[in-house]
N, C-alpha and C positions, 0 to 999 in steps of 0.2 A: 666832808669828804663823800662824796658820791661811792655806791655802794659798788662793790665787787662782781664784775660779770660770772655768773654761774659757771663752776669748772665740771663736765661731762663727765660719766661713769665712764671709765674705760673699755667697758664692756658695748656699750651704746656706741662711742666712739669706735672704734673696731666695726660694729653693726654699719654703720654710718657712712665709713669708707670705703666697703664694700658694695654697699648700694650706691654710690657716688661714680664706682671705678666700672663696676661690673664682672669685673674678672681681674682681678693684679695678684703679684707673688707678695708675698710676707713684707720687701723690703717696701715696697709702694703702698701697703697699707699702713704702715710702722710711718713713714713721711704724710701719708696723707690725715691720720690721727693725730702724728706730732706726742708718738709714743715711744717708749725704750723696743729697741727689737724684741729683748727676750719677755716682756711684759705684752707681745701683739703674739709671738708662738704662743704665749699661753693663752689666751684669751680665742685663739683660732683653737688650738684643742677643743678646750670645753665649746664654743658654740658648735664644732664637728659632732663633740660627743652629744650634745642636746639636738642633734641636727637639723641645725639651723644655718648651717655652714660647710664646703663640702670643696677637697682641695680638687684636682682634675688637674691630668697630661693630656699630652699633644699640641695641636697648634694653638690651643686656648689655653695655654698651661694656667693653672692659679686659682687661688681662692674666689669663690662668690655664694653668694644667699643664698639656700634651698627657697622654694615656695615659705615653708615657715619659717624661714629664717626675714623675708622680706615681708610680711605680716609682723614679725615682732618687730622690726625694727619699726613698720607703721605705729605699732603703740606707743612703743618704746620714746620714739620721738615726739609722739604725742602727749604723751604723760608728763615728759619734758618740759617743753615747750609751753604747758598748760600748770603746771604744778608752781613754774620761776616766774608766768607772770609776761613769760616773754613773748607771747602769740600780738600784742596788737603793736611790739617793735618789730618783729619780723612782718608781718602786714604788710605796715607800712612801709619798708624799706621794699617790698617785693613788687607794692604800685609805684616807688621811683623807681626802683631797676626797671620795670616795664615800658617806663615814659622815657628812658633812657637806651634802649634793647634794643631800638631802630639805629638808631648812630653809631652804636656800635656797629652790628650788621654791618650797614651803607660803607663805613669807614672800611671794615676789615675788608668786604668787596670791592672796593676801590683801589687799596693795595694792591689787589691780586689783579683783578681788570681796567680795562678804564677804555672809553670811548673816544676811538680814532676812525675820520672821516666816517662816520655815522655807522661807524662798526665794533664790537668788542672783542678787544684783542688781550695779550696776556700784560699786564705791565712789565716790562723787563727793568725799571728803575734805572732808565737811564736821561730818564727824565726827570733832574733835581729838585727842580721848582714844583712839578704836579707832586713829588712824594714828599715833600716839606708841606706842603697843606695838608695830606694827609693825617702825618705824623701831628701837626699841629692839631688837627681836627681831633688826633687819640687822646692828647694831653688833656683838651678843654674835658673828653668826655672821663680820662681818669681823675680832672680833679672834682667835675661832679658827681662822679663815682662815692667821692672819699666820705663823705657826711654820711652817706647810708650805711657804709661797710663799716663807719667809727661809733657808729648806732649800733648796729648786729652787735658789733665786739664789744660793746659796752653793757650787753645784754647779756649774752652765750660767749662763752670764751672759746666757744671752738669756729667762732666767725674769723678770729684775732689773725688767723694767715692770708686770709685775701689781699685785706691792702696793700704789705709788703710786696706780694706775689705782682700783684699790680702795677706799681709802683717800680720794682723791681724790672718788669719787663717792659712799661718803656722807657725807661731808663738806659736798657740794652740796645732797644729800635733806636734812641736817640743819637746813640753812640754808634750808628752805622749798622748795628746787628738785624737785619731784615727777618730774619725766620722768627724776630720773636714777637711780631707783629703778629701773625696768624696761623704759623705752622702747626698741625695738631704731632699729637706722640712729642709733647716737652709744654712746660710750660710756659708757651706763647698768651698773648692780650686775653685773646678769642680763647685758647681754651681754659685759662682760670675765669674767664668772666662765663664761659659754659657749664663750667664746677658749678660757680658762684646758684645760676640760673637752678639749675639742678637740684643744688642743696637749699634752694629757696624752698621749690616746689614741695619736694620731698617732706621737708620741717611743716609746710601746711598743708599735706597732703593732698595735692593738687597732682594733674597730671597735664603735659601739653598739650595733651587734646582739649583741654577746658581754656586753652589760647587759642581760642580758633580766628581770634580776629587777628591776631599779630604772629607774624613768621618767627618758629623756632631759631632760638639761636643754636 
């Protein structure tokens, strides 16, 4: 039997989502940890009280990282990630997302535009056949997706939501649902595969400007 992907402190976790999100309320950090609600109000207390974390109203309502709180989570993940062994599966999984990052890209802009008489216009989808290669073009790229995202999970168990997520959303695009091809504010293709990008970097300490040869997803 192959051995048990490593299950996250919940504490880290909580850290983790917050650095992922930026700013979300309780209930979207509690989903994106894949924690009991009242187990993520707790865990936001104490990093408040060690302040490492800090709620905030107005138009940015919600939870996000003090400066030390995005430093611990540097360690934090670090210590992780180094301590289970799992640094040269995520690596590797982060040089296939990379070789991968453009197709996505290309596709999810394709959806949204596309080149009529030598011009770029918005796609309004009324054109079946151009958005069936599209969507076809998503498929190939989510089933090459799947081997790296079943690596991570098989390492870190807190990789274990992407595929579904992925999977999940074209699934929806397949089934006529267009927004979940690249709409951001929900979990469309483009923004779990942006998560995905993000919590690569993060976990090796990488930032996108050390991408300088290949375009941000």
């Amino acid at each position: 039997m192959p051995p048990e992907p490593h299950e996250s402190d919940p504490r880290l976790l909580v850290l983790h989502a917050l650095r992922l999100k930026g700013t979300a309320d309780a209930a979207t950090v509690a989903a994106t940890a894949d924690l009991p609600a009242d187990e993520v109000a707790e865990q936001l207390e104490k990093l408040a009280g060690e302040g490492l974390a800090a709620e905030s109203a107005g138009a940015l309502a919600g939870w996000s990282l003090t400066a030390a709180g995005r430093a611990e989570h540097r360690r934090e993940v670090r210590r992780e990630v180094d301590a289970t062994g799992a640094r040269p599966t995520v690596t590797g999984a982060y040089e296939r997302f990379r070789a991968l990052n453009a197709g996505v890209l290309d596709a999810c802009s394709r959806w949204q535009v596309r080149t009529l008489g030598g011009q770029m216009v918005r796609n309004d989808h009324r054109d079946r056949a151009y958005d069936a290669r599209v969507v076809a073009d998503l498929v190939r790229l989510r089933d090459q997706a799947a081997p790296l995202v079943d690596d991570l999970s098989a390492a870190l168990a807190r990789y274990e939501g992407y595929g579904p997520k992925l999977q999940e959303a074209v699934r929806r695009v397949e089934a006529g649902e267009g927004d979940w091809f690249a709409k951001p504010v929900m979990p469309s293709f483009h923004t779990v595969w942006f998560e995905l990008h993000e919590d690569l970097l993060t976990t090796l300490g990488l930032e996108r400007s050390d991408e300088s040869d290949e375009a941000a997803s």
